[in-house]
N, C-alpha and C positions, 0 to 999 in steps of 0.2 A: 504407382500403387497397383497390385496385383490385384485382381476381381478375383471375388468366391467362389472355389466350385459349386457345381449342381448338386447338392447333397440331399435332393427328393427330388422325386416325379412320381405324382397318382399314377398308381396301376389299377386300373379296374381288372379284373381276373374272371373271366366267362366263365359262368354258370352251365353245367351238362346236366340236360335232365334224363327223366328215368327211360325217354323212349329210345335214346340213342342205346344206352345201357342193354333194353328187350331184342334189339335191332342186331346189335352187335353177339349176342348170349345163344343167338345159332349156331354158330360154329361151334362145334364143339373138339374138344381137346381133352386127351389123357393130363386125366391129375399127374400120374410120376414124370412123365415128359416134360410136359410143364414145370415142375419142381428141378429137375434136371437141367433146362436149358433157364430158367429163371436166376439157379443160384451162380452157374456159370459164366452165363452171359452178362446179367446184371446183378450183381452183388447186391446192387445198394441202389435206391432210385437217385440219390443226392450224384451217386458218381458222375451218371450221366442224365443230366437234366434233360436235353433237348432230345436224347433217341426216347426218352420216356415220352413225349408230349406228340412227337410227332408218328410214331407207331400205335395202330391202333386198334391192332389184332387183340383178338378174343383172349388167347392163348398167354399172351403177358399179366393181364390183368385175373386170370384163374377163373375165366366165368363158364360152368358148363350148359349143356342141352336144355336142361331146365331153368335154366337160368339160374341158378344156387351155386354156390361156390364154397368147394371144401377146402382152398387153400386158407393160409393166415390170413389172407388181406380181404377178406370175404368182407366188402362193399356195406353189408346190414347193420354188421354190429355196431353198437360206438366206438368199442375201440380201435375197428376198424376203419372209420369213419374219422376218427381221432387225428390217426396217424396220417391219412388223407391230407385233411387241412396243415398239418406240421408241414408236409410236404410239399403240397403250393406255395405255403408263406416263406418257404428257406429258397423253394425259385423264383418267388416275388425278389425275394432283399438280394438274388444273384442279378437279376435280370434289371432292377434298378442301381445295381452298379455300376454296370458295364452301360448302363442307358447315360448316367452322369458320366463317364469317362468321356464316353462318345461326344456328350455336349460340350463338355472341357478340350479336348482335342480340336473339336470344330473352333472355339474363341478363341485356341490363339493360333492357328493359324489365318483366321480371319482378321486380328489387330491388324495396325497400322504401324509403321516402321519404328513411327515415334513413339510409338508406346511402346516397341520392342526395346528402345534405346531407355527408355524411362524406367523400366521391368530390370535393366540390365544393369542401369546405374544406381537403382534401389538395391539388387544385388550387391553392387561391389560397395558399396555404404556399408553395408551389413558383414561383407567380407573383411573391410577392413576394420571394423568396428571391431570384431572377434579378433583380429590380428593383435588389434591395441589392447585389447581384452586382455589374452592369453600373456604376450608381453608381461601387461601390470600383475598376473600372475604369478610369469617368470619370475618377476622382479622379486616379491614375496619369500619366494623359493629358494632365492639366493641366499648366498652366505650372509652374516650381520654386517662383515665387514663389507659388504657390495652396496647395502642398504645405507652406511653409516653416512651423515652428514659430515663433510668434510670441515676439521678444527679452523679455529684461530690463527694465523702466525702470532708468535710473540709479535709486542709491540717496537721491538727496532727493528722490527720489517715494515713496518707501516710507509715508509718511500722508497722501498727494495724497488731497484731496475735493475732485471739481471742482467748480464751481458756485460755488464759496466761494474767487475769487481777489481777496485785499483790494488788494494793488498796482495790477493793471489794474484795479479797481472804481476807486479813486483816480484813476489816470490818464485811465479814462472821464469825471471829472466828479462820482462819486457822495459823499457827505461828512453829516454829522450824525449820521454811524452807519450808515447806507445802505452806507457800503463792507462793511459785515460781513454783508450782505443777500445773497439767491441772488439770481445774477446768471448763469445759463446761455444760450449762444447766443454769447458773446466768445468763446471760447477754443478751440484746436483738440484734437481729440479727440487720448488717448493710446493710439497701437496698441502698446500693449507693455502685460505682466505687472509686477505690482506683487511685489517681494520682501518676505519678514518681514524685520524689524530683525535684526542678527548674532546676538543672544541669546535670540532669540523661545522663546518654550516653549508647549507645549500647553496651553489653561489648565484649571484644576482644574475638577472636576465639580462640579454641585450638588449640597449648596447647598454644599458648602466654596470653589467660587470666589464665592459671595456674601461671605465673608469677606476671602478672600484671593487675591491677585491677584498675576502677577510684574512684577517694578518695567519689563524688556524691551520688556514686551508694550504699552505704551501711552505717551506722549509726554512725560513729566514726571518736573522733576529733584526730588530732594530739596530745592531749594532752596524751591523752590514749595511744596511739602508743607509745609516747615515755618513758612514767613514767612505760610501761611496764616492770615486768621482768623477766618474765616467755623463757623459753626457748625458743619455736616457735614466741613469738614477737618479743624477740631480731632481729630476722631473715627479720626486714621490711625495706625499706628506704622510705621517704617519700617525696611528693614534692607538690605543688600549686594543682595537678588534679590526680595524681596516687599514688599508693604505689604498691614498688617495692620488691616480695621476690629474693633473694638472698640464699639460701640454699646451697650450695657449696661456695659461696664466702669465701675467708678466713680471710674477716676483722668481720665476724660473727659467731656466735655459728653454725657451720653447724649439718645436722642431716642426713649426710651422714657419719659421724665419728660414728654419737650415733648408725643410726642403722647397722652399721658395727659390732659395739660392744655388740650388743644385738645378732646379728648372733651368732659370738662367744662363747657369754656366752648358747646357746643352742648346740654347738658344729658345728655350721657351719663355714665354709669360708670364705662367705662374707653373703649380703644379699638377693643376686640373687640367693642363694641356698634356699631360704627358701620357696620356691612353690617343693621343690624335698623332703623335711620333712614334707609336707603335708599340708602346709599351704597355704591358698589362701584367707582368708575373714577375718579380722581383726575387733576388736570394739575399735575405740577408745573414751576412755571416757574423755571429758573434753578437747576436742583436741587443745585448742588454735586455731592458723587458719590452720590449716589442713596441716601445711606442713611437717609431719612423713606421710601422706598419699598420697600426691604429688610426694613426694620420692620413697615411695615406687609403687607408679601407673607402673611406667617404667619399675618394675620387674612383673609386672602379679597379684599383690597383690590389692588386692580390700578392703579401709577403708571405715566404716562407722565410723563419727564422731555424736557425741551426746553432749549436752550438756546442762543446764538447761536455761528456758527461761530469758534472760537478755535483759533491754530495751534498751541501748546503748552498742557499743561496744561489738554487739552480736557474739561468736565465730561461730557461725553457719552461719547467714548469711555472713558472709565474706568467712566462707568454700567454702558455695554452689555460692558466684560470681566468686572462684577462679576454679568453675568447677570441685569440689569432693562431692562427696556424705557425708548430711548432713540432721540430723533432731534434734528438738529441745524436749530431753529426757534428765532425770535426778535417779540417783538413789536416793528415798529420805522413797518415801513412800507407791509407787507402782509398783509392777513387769512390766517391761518395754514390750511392744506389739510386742514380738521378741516368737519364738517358743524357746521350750528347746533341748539345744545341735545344737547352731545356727551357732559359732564361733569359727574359728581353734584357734583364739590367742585373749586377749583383753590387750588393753595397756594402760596404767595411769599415765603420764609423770607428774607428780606437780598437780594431777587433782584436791588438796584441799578435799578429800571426807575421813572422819575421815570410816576409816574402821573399827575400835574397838567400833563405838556409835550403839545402836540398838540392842543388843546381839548380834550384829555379822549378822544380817541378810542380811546386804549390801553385805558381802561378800558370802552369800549364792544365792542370786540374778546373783553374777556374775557368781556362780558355774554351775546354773541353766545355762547359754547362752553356756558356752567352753562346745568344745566338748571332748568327753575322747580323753585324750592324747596330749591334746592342752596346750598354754603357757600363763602364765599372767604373764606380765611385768609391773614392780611399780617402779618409779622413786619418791624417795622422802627423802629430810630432816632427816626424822625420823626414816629412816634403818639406819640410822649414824648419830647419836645424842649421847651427852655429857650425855646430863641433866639427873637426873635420871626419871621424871617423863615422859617425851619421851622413855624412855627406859627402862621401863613398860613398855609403854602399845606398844612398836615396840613387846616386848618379848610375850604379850595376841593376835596382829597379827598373830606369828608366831605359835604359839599352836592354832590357830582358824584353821587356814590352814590347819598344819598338821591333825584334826578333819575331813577336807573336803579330804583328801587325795590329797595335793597339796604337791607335792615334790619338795624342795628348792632345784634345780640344779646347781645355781651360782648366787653370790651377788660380785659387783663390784662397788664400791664406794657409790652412792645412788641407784643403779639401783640395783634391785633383781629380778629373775625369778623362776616363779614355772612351774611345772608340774604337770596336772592333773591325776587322774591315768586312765588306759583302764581297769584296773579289777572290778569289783563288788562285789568283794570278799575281797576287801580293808575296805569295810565298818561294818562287819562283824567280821573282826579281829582289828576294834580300840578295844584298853585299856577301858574296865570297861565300854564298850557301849558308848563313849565319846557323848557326844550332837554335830553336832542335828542328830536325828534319819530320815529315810526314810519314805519318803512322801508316806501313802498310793496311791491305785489305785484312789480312789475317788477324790485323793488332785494333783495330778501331772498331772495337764492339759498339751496339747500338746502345745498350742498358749493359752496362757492368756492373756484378754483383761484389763488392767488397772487394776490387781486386787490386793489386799495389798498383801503385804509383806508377804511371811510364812518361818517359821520356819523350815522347814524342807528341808532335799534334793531331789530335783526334779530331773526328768529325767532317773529315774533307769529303769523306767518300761517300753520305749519305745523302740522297734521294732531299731529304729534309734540309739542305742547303738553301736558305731563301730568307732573305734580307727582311726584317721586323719591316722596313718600308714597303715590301712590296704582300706582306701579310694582310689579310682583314684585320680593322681596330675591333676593338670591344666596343661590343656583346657581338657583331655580327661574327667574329672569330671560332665562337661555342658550333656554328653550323659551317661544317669544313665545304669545299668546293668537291666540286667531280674529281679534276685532278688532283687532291690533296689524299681522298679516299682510295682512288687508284695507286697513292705511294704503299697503302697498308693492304691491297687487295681484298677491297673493301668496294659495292657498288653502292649507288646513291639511296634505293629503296632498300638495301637492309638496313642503312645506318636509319634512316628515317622510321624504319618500320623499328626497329631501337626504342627510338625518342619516343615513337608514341605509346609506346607499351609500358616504359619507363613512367610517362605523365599519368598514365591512366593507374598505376600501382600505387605511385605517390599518393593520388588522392585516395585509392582504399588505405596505404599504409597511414597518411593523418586520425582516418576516421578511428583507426583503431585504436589512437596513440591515446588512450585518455585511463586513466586511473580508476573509471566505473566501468572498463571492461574486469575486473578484478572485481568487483563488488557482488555479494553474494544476496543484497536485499534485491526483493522485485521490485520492480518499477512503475509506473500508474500507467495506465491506458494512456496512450498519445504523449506519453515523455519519450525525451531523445538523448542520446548524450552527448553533452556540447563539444563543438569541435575543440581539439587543444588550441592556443594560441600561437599566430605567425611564430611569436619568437621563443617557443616555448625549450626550442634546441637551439644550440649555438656548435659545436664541438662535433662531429658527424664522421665516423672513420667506417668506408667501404670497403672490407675485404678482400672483394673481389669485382673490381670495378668494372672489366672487360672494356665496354668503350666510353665510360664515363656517365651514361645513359642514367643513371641513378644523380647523381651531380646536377645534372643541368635541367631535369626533372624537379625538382628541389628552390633551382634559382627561377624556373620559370612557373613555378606554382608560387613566388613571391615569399618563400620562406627565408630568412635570416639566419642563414648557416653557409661555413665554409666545409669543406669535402675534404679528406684527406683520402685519395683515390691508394687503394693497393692493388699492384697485378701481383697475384702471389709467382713467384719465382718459378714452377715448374705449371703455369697456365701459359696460352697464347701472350705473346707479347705487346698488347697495343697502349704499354705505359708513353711513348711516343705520341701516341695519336691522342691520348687526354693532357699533357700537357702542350702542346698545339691546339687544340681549343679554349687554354686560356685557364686549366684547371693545376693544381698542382696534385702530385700523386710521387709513388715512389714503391719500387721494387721490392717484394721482403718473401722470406722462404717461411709459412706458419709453424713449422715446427720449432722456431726460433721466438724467443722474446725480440716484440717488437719496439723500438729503439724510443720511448717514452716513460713519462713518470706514472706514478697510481694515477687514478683518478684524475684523469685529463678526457674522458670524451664523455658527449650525454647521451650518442645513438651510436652501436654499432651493427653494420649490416653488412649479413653473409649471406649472396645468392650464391647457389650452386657451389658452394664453398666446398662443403660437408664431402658430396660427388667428385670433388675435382681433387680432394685431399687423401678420403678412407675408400673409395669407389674401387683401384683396382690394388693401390700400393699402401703399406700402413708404416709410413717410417716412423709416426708418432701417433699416441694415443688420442682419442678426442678429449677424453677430459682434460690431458694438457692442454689442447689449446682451449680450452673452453675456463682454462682456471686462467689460463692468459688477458682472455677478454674478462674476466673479473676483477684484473689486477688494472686494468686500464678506465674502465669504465666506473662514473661518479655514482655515488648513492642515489638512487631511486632513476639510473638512466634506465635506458631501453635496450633491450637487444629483438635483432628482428633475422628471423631464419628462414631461408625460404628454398627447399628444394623437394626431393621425391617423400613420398610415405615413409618409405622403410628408413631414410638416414633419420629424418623429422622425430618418427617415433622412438628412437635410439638418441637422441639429444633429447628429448625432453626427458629421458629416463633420468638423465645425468643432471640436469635443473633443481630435483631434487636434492641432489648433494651437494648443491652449489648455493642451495637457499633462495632460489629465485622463482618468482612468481611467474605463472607461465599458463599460455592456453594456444591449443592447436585450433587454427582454422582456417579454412577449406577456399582457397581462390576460385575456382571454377567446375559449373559441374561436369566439364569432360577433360579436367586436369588429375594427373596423376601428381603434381604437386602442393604442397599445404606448406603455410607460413606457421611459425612459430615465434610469438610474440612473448615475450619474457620482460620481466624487470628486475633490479638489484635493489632488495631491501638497503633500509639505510638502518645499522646495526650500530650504538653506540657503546656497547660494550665492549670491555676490554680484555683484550688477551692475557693469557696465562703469564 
């Protein structure tokens, strides 16, 4: 805070008596000379105050021999006497001006640094306070249509993913399955909000929405439910507004039998040993509704479920309401946006995906994600089949396999398991150079974005070659080693100096997460407002995860959420380095729909987003992505922004038109950046 200037100081003003006056009244002086150099010299007494005060000849002031004085200013009269006093007083209020500057000039350069830094940061408060000022002006100024709150979509947009249109994919040409493939770039963008369905409900907290789910919230009829017969539908019971898993129940197929029995056939105990063989991060492909990964959540085991886009009865979004990690991926005709050597195990319960079509490439794709050493588990029909033409081509699976060096450790009714190998020296010694050959350096990207299909095996050439056995288990995994950070040119104190900056956010980000930051009543002397609860999120998608530091901040503030880490596509690439600690994430370009249903996350969070996106290049608008994260995120979740002033106050303009509640605030006071915390009404009306 700035101190007052000096805006007085007593002037006492010295009295001349009449002897100096008699004293001085000898000299004598021509009246016209006097009038002559008086009106020339000094105009004005005001012009020059200090040659008046300090000269002090006769001859200025008009006094003759006798002491009488014929000029105007003749000392006797009043009104000459008048003007006198006028004239002190207008050099009084000069002389205490220049007296207050002087004192003002001396206190600050006498502060202290701290108070120059405090003066300064008061300054730019105020600077940018006018900045957001003028802005909210701007914004005023604008046209209607700048100002207008952005509509409705009709309502059969209400589970629009776009990317995933099978009609126009057909119409383009696309076919073999290709139509169910992302296909971005045909279609034009929707400038409208997406509504919940009429019955939408808020879904239950963890883990009870791991169980339970309302029937509203997600795109499937009972009919589907029950003509199911796939192993994890079996698993549902249904009624008027919920459906209910059951997965230990013993009037259903449980998948605590199956993965007891998968333990096993790797030579475990049960399946809580299976984070002590090294396993920690699962794919499962084709998951049905996610409850092999439900199950296994409780042992430390972390499923990504995938599966291709379907418009009803999607397995994915029913994953991601029951609070598992899920994205809408298929293996068909593009290498999946996963780095290589991603996953300790991949699992394919009935996933329907013919592994012998393609020359075999499908199954080269999955070689591509396991890591040496890891497990692939196939449940299916066709490892025990009759017929002979099933039994073919189970026997061209089995010889594709053994090509990729996947070691068949044990086959148990339909279920079979391989093993990849930890050597590289296995490809080397196939039979007669068996197909397919090793991907050169040129072809074996680290993170491929969407790119087709190749022929060859991936992943030999990378640094990241290291056997799930000779990896840290979980949790110690989350804190990589020296040499694991030397693969990503990375030293041990920045990633550390990471974590803790991350932990230290988390806790301001909780404090803030609560519903009476929105509240407009005052509060009583010594109230607080309570912190949200552990579980109050489940569904958490990081837009820009960098090294995961927001993630693991999160599991070790004890919160009950999974991370869906994103490296956007044209940032540094360390998607690598967060799935090697044990997290799952996955590559995506923001100017694209990202590969999910509505309303599947309850936080999404963009550091340095906004900079890394609109900073120097603007291939897309922010409001598109910003109507993006609208279309993804649930009624009443969170959004949390956090980068410089100038992008900060340019989203929040756009919050407006997006309907969302929102307030800026100020992390540090010698940061140039500010969070912007926002939430998504929950709007039950219906579209046009």
């Amino acid at each position: 805070m700035s101190r007052p200037l000096h805006r007085g100081v007593p002037i006492r003003i010295p009295e001349r008596n009449n002897d100096s006056w008699d004293s001085q009244s000898k000299d004598k002086t021509e009246k016209e000379g006097f009038d002559r150099r008086f009106s020339s010299t000094y105009p004005s007494p005001l012009r020059s105050p200090f040659r008046l005060l300090s000269d002090n000849s006769n001859s200025i002031l008009g006094i003759t021999e006798n002491g009488l004085s014929s000029d105007p200013y003749i000392i006797g009269t009043p009104r000459n006497r008048h003007k006198l006093i006028l004239f002190f007083l207008k050099f009084s209020l000069v002389f205490v001006v220049i007296l207050a500057l002087a004192g003002s000039f001396w206190w600050t350069i006498s502060i202290s640094t701290a108070s120059r830094g405090q003066i300064y940061h008061g300054y730019r408060r105020l600077h940018e306070q006018l900045v957001s000022d003028l802005l909210d002006i701007g914004e005023i100024s604008y046209a209607p249509s700048r100002l207008k709150e952005l509509e409705f979509c009709y309502k059969e947009f209400e589970n629009y993913v776009p990317c995933f249109n099978v009609s126009d994919n057909l119409a383009l040409g696309f076919s073999d399955g290709n139509e169910f493939d992302r296909q971005c770039g045909h279609e034009l963008r929707q400038d409208c909000l997406l509504l919940s369905p009429s019955n939408y409900k808020i879904p239950l907290r963890w883990p009870t929405g791991r169980d339970i789910i309302w029937v509203a919230n997600v795109k499937l009829t009972a009919e589907e439910v029950l003509s199911s017969g796939s192993l994890t539908k079996r698993m549902m019971m249904l009624d008027e507004e919920q459906i209910s898993f059951r997965s230990a129940s013993l009037m259903f197929d449980g998948v605590e039998d199956y993965s007891h029995q998968i333990a096993e056939m790797i030579g475990l105990r049960n399946e809580s040993n299976f984070v002590k063989a090294g396993v920690r991060t699962i794919l499962d492909i084709d998951c049905g509704y996610g409850s092999f990964g439900a199950h296994l959540f409780q042992n430390q085991l972390l499923t990504m479920c995938i599966a291709s886009y379907e418009p009803s009865g999607s397995q994915v979004q029913l994953t991601l309401e029951r609070g598992l990690p899920a994205m809408v991926a298929s293996f068909n005709s593009k290498q999946l946006p996963y780095p290589s050597l991603s996953f300790d195990m991949l699992h394919c319960a009935r996933c329907g995906i013919d592994w012998d079509r393609k020359d075999g490439t499908l199954m080269i794709e999955a070689d591509r994600l396991l890591r040496p050493g890891g497990y692939v588990v196939w449940t299916s029909p066709l490892t025990n089949a009759r017929d002979k033409v099933s039994q073919e081509r189970w026997k061209l699976i089995q010889s594709f396999a053994e090509n990729l060096c996947w070691d068949m450790i044990s086959q148990q009714d339909e279920t079979v398991v391989w093993k990849k190998t930890s050597q590289k020296s296995c490809y080397s010694s196939r039979k007669n150079s068996s197909p397919p050959p090793l991907c050169g350096r040129g072809y074996d990207v680290e993170s491929p974005y969407y790119r087709e299909l190749k022929n060859c095996i991936g992943g030999t050439h990378s640094s990241r070659w290291i056997s799930i056995e000779q990896r840290q288990t979980w949790p110690s995994r989350d804190q990589l080693n020296k040499k694991d950070l030397e693969n990503f040119g990375l030293q041990s104190d920045e990633f550390s100096e990471d974590s803790e900056s991350w932990r230290a956010s988390v806790r301001n980000y909780w404090s803030l997460l609560s519903p009476l930051i929105f509240s407009d009543h005052p509060k009583r002397p010594g109230d607080e407002d309570p912190p949200p609860p552990y579980n109050m999120l489940r569904n958490v998608l990081d837009m820009n995860a960098h090294f995961g530091g927001f993630n693991s901040a999160l599991l070790h503030a004890g919160k009950s959420v999974w991370v869906m880490n994103v490296v956007p596509s044209n940032a540094p690439n360390y998607l690598p380095l967060i799935l090697d600690r044990g997290y799952v994430g996955v590559m995506h370009d923001w100017c694209e729909a990202f590969p999910t249903y509505p309303r599947t996350y309850d936080l999404v969070h963009a550091a340095g987003l906004l900079s890394l996106e609109f900073a120097q290049q603007h291939r897309c608008a922010m409001l598109d992505v910003f109507i993006e994260i609208d279309r993804i995120l649930r009624p009443e979740g969170w959004i949390i922004i956090r980068d410089t002033v100038p992008f900060i106050e340019s989203a929040r303009a756009l919050t407006k038109r997006l309907k969302w509640d929102a307030r800026v605030v100020e992390i540090e006071s010698d940061s140039d950046q500010r969070l912007l915390i926002c939430q998504k009404a929950f709007f039950k009306k219906q579209g046009n």
